[in-house]
Steps between C-alpha positions, in 0.01 A plus 500: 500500500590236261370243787150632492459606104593334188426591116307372297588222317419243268411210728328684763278643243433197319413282860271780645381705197452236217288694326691809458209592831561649825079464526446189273737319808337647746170428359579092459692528872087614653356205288727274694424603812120563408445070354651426853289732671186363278588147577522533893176696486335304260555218775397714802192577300436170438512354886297871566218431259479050628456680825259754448307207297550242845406815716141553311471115468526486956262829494257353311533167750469705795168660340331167377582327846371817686817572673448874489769572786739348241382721252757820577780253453426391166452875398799580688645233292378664157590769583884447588571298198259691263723824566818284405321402177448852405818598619690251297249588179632866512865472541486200225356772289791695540743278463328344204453895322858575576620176325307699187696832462744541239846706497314768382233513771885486738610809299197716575453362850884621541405845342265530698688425849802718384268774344688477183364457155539203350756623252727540808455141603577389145793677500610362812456128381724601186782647773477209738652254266764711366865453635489831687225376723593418881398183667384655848569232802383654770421138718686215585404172699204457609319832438590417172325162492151614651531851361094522263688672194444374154868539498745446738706783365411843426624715178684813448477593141642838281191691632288284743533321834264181558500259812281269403271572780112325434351794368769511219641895569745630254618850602668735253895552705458878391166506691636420813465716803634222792691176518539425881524270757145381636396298823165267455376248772281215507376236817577221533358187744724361740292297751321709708613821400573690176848621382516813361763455127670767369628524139726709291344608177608763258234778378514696181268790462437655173371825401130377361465369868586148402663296777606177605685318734744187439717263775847578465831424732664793618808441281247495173311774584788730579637373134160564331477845651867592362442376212169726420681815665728452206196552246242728680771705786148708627365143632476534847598219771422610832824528575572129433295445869186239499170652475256367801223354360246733671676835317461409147249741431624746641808424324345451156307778542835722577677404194200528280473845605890605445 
């Protein structure tokens, strides 16, 4: 288990939560990746809006010189790189109104994913630094590297089990009704075909209907569902089988009902 987890300590606290913060880092992790996202499409808008400009510029040509058979083109033209334009004006707003929220505005979005008052997210952020807290590493390699997480590893505090999944869940451990193996799938292009992937992820289901799903290796999953049979023994874990993607519901559903 030891492999997987690790307390809390000192120096892992003070590189990933300098501010005391589980959502204060997570918060200046999104404006890191939001600047980058504003710079590329601050440039895409850019070459969009000099060709929308050279588009209505060859339409207006094609109507002085009487070319009206050319004239589809140059709305054609317009058209295409008018809709990137927009396009790139809405996600910049996005990206630019996320690189506004504060740690508060984290800490009720979180409350609001976990449907869990705000006092309970608090109190989470106290336990997450403290010495009792569990460093959760469910990933290694390469899932690790590309995994979207504000955090590479997740957190399993006195009272409350995080992942660091993007919509920042924190699930009270005494909540729980399922920590199991899941299956998830995704395509992927491989000339001219598509490959079906298949991943290992672990779910956690909580009473308030609350669920998410996080990439784990076998090894760290089994570990992580030990681990919170030894706080909440009434969790239940399919029997320690994967979960097909296609009878989650079902399975959610079941437990929610027990």
């Amino acid at each position: 288990m030891t492999d997987f987890f690790s307390k809390m300590n000192a120096d892992y606290a003070q590189k990933h939560f300098p501010d005391g913060s589980v959502f204060e880092s997570a918060m200046k992790t999104v404006k890191r990746r939001s600047i980058g996202g504003i710079f590329f499409f601050a440039l895409f808008f850019a070459a969009a809006l000099c060709g929308l400009v050279w588009g209505i510029g060859r339409t207006l040509s094609f109507m002085s010189n009487g070319e009206d058979d050319m004239l589809s083109v140059g709305i054609v033209i317009c058209g295409f790189f008018g809709v990137i334009v927009l396009v790139c004006l809405l996600v910049l707003f996005f990206l630019i109104k996320g690189t506004r929220k504060k740690r508060s505005d984290y800490v009720a979005d979180s409350a609001k994913h976990s449907k869990l008052p705000v006092s309970d997210i608090e109190a989470f952020e106290q336990q997450a630094v403290a010495s009792d807290c569990y460093i959760l590493k469910l990933t290694t390699g390469l899932d690790r590297l590309l995994s979207n997480a504000t955090n590479k590893d997740g957190l399993l505090t006195r009272d409350y089990i995080y992942l660091a999944d993007p919509a920042q869940t924190v699930m009270r451990v005494d909540s729980l009704k399922a920590c199991c193996f899941s299956d998830y799938t995704y395509y992927i292009n491989t000339g001219n075909r598509q490959k079906k992937i298949h991943c290992l992820a672990i779910c956690l289901i909580a009473s308030n209907g609350v669920s998410i799903l996080s990439d784990t290796t076998e090894e760290a999953g089994k570990a992580l569902i030990a681990l919170l049979k030894q706080r909440n023994s009434a969790i239940d874990t399919n029997e320690g089988k994967v979960l097909p993607e296609n009878a989650f519901d079902s399975y959610k559903k079941r437990v929610l009902e027990e």
